[in-house]
C-alpha positions in Angstrom: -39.4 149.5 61.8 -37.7 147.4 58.7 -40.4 147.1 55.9 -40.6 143.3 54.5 -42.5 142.4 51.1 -43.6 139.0 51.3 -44.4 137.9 47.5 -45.7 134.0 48.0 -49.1 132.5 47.1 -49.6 130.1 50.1 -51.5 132.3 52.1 -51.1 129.6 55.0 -47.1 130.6 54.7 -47.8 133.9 54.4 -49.8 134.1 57.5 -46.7 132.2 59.3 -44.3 134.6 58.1 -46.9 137.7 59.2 -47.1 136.5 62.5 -43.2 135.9 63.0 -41.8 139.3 61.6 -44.8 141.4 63.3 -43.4 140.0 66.7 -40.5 140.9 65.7 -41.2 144.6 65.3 -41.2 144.1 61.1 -44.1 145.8 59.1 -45.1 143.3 56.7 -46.5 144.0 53.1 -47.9 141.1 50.9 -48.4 140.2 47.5 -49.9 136.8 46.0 -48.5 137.5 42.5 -46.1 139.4 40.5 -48.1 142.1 39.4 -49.1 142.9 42.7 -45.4 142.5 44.2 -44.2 145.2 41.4 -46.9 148.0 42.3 -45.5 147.8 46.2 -42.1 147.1 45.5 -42.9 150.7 43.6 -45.2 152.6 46.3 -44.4 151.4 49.5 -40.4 151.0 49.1 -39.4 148.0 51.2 -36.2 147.9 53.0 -36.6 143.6 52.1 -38.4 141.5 49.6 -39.3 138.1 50.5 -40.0 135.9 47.6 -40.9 132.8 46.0 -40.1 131.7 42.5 -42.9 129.9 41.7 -45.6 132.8 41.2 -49.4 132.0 39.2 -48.7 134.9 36.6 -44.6 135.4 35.9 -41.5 133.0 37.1 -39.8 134.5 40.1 -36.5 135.0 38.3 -38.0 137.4 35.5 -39.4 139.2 38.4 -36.3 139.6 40.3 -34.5 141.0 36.9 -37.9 143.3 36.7 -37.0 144.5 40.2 -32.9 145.1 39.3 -34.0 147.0 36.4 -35.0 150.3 38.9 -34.0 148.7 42.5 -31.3 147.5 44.8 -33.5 146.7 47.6 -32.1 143.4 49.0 -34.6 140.3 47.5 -34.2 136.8 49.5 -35.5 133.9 47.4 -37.6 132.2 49.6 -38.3 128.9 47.4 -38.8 125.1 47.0 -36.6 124.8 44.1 -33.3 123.2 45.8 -31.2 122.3 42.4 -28.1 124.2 41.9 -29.1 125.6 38.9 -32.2 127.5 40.1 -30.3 129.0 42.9 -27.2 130.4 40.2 -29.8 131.4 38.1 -31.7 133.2 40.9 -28.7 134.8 42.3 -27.4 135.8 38.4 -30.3 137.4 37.9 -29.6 139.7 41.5 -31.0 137.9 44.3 -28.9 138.6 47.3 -29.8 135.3 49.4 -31.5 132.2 48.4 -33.0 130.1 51.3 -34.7 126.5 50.0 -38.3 125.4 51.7 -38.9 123.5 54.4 -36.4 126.1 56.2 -35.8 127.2 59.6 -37.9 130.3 60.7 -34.2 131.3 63.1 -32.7 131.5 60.0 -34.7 132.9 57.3 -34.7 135.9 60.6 -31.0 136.1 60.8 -30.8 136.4 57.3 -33.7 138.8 57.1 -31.5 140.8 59.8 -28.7 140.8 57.8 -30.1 142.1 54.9 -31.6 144.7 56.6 -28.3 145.9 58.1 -26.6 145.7 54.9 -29.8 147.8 53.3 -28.9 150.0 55.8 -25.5 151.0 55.9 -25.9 151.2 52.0 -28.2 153.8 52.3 -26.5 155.8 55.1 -23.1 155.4 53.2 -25.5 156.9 49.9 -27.6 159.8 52.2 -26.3 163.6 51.8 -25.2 164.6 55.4 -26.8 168.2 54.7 -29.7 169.4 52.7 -29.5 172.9 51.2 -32.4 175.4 50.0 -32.8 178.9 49.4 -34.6 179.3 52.1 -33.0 177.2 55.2 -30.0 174.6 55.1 -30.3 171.1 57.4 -27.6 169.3 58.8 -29.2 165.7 59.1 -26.3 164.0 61.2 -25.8 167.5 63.7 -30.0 167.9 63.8 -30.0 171.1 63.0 -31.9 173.8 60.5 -30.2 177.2 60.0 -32.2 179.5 58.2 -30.5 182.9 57.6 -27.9 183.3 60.2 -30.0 181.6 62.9 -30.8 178.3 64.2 -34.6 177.5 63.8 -35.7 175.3 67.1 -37.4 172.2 66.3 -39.6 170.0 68.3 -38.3 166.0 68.2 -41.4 165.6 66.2 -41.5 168.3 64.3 -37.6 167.2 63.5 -38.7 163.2 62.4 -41.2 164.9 60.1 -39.0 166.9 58.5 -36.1 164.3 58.3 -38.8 161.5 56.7 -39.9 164.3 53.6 -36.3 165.7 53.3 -34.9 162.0 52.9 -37.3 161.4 49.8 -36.7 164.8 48.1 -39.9 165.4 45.3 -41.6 162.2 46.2 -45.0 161.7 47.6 -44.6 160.6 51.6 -48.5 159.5 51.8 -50.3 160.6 55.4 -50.9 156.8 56.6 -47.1 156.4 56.6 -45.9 159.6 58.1 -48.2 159.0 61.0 -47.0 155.5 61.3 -43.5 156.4 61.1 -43.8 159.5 63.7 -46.3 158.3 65.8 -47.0 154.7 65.7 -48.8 151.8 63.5 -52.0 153.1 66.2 -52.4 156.9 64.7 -52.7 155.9 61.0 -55.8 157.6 60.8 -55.4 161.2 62.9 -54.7 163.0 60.0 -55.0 166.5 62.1 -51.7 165.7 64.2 -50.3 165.7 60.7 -51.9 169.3 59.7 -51.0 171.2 63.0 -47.0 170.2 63.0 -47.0 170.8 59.2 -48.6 174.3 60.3 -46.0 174.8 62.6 -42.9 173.7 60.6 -44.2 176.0 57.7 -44.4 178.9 60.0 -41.0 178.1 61.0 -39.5 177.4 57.2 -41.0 179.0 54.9 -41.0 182.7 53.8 -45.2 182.5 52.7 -46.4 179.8 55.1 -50.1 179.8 53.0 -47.9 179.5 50.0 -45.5 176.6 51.0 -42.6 176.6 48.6 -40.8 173.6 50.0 -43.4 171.6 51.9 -46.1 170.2 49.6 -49.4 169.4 51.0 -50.9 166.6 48.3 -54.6 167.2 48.8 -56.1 163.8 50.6 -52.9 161.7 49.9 -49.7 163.4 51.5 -46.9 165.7 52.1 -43.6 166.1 49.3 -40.7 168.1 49.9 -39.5 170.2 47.3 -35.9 171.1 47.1 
């Protein structure tokens, strides 16, 4: 499920733009200023940002050179500013896309779709095929965890649970999202289907399950794998 940040101030618009990507199977993040838009952009990783230039506390461009300083998630300018010159400097500054209001909602999605694919193939282009510990190696395009000279059996979930923490290596996956991602958008609070397939992946991975070395338990926020 593609991750959109919609930063725009017109909550009317905002609501719109909810509504349409939701249907379309998009999990939808908002922010009404900069400052808010940086802190998700941060946290919650987007595969997408939405945005409009004209924001109440910074212009849209410095944000979009704040982003670029630690970021190449894809950012399509989403704005009423239709001279040439806003658009160069927009796209100078690294917008990939600039799309000028009123605008077709068919197209801002096509072009939403495209970024996506494009944020995707970078990333899979960029992603280690294999993930090696002391403990237990894990061949992410085969699906398939040796540990010692054996092949440890993994459950599909047990497997997406293990592929989510192992493709963010020593960052903070928080509970909310890996029930969302492994179970759906209507589990976000059963926190103990979390605890009992951590449980089992632990006894299957590591050497002192009550003293994980490579799966992190973050009391009351998450899970972190350690490589």
């Amino acid at each position: 499920m593609p991750r959109v940040l919609v930063v725009e101030d017109d909550a009317q618009l905002v609501r719109a733009l909810k509504i349409n990507l939701e249907a379309r199977t998009y999990e939808v993040e908002e922010a009404s200023d900069a400052g808010s838009a940086l802190q998700l952009a941060a946290t919650r990783k987007p595969d997408v940002i939405v945005l409009d230039l004209g924001l109440p506390d910074m212009d849209g461009v410095e944000l979009i050179k704040a982003i670029r300083g630690w970021s190449r998630v894809p950012i399509l300018v989403l704005s009423a500013r239709h001279l040439s010159e806003d658009k160069v400097r927009a796209l100078d500054a690294g917008a990939d896309d600039y799309v000028t209001k009123p605008f077709s909602m068919d197209e801002l999605l096509a072009r939403l779709r495209a970024a996506t694919r494009r944020r995707q193939a970078a990333a899979e282009a960029e992603a280690p095929t294999t993930v090696t510990t002391d403990g237990f190696t894990i061949d992410l395009v085969a699906k398939k965890v040796r540990r010692g000279t054996g092949t440890v059996r993994l459950t599909p979930t047990e497997w997406h649970l293990l592929e989510i923490l192992v493709s963010n290596p020593g960052h903070l996956v928080s509970q909310r999202a890996l029930l969302r991602e492994v179970w759906g958008p209507t589990c976000q609070e059963n926190s103990n289907y979390l605890r009992v397939y951590m449980a089992q992946l632990r006894r299957k991975l590591e050497a002192d399950p009550a003293h994980p070395r490579y799966l992190i338990t973050e009391a009351g926020m998450g899970y972190r794998f350690e490589p």
